[in-house]
C-alpha positions, 0 to 999 in steps of 0.5 A: 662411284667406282668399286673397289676391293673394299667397297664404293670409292668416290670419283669425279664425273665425266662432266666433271662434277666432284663429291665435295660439291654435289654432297655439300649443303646448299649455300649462297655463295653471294651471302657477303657475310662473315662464315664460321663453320662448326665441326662436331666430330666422333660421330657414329660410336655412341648412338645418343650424341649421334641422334642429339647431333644429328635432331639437336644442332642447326642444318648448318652444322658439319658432322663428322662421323667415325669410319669404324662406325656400325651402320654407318650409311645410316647415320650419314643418310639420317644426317644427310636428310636432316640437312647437315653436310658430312665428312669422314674422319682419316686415322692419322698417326700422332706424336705420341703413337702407339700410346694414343693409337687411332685405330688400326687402318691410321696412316703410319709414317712407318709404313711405305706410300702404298699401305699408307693408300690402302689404309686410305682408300679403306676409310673412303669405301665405308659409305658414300654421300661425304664431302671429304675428310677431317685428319684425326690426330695426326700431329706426326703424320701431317707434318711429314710433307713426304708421307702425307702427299700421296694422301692428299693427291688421292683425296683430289683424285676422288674429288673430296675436300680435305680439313685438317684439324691442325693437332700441331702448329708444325703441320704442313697439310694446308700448304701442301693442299693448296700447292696441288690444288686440293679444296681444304679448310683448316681448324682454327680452333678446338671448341671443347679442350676445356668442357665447360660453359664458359670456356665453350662460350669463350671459344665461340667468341673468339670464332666470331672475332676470328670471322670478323677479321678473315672473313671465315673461321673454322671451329672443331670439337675434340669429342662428343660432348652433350655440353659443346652440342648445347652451348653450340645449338644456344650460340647459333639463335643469336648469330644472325643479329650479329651479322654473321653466318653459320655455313658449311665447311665446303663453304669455306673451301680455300678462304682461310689465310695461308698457313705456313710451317716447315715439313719435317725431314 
């Protein structure tokens, strides 16, 4: 850690050692099993899906966790200590800002590289013991190769892992990331647009076909709903029969196929 104005910035060690892999849950690497990662994100704002996340979800399950969080190193120490490997969500600006509006630090393509980098390093400050970040919103933001850039390098900078939830097919964060060589993984798909059983079931198949075919999938949820924590919590007890492995999100650090799209202007 270094301190900067706002608090605790992340950095890489003298011997070289990086956030994203001394904070990430421990996995066997050799495990030649299809992985899928689950991310529960939104974490922190509401007290009871915290806890249910944090005591209800297997250890393998990667919780996000809200940077406007009250006592947020709480939460991140009590999911730390109950095995979950933790990312911090970056307010990034969506297509429909300021009707949707992720909160007052989100990264702007209005705003010049250098308040976009304080914004960043604001959300990095809040707590220590995250593997990286999970782009929130962000379907104008993640498609400006101009603008997101400079975040990206910061976040290799800081030896962090970044994950974009891919809100637009236009985005260009996982190209970019893996030009400068920015440990990433990419959202395939959302667990919860449709909050019901079935539909969340439904999805958790398609991750596991998703896995079969790549090697490793990715799921996210949109929200914090009891509904997706409990079909997720039910799904993980019968994985293992079908030869396949629930893993953390560093796990899957730069095993996805290429995703390409063009950078907006």
């Amino acid at each position: 850690m270094e301190h900067g104005n706002a608090g605790p910035l992340p950095v890489i060690a003298p011997d070289g050692r990086t956030p994203w892999q001394v904070y990430a849950r421990p996995f066997d690497r050799t495990d030649r099993r299809p992985r899928i990662a689950i991310l529960i994100v939104g974490l922190g704002l509401s007290g009871a899906a915290s806890e249910a996340a944090i005591n209800d979800l297997p250890g393998a399950v990667t919780l996000v966790f809200n940077p406007f969080t009250p006592q947020l190193d709480e939460w991140i120490g009590r999911a730390r200590a109950a095995g979950h490997e933790v990312l911090l969500s970056l307010p990034m600006e969506p297509a429909d800002y300021p009707r949707v509006d992720p909160g007052p630090k989100t990264l702007l393509t209005s705003l010049d590289k250098q308040q976009n980098l304080e914004r960043e390093r604001w959300v990095l400050t809040r707590v220590t013991g995250y593997v990286g970040v999970v782009s929130l919103n962000g379907s104008r933001f993640t498609t400006s190769k101009a603008d997101l850039l400079p975040i990206l390098d910061e976040i290799k900078s800081r030896g962090l892992m970044f994950v974009d939830s891919r809100t637009t097919d236009q985005s260009v964060a996982a190209s970019l990331a893996k030009s400068i060589g920015l440990p990433h993984a990419v959202s395939d798909l959302v667990l919860d647009r449709q909050a019901a059983r079935d539909a969340i079931d439904q999805r958790l198949q398609q991750l596991e076909t998703l896995a079969r075919q790549n090697g490793v999938a990715v799921g996210i949820t949109s929200d914090v709903y009891p509904v997706t924590m409990e079909r997720v919590a039910l799904w993980f007890q019968g994985l293992a029969q079908k030869g396949i492995v629930l893993a953390p999100v560093s796990a899957t650090a730069d095993m996805q196929p290429d995703r390409t799209a063009a950078a907006r202007p």
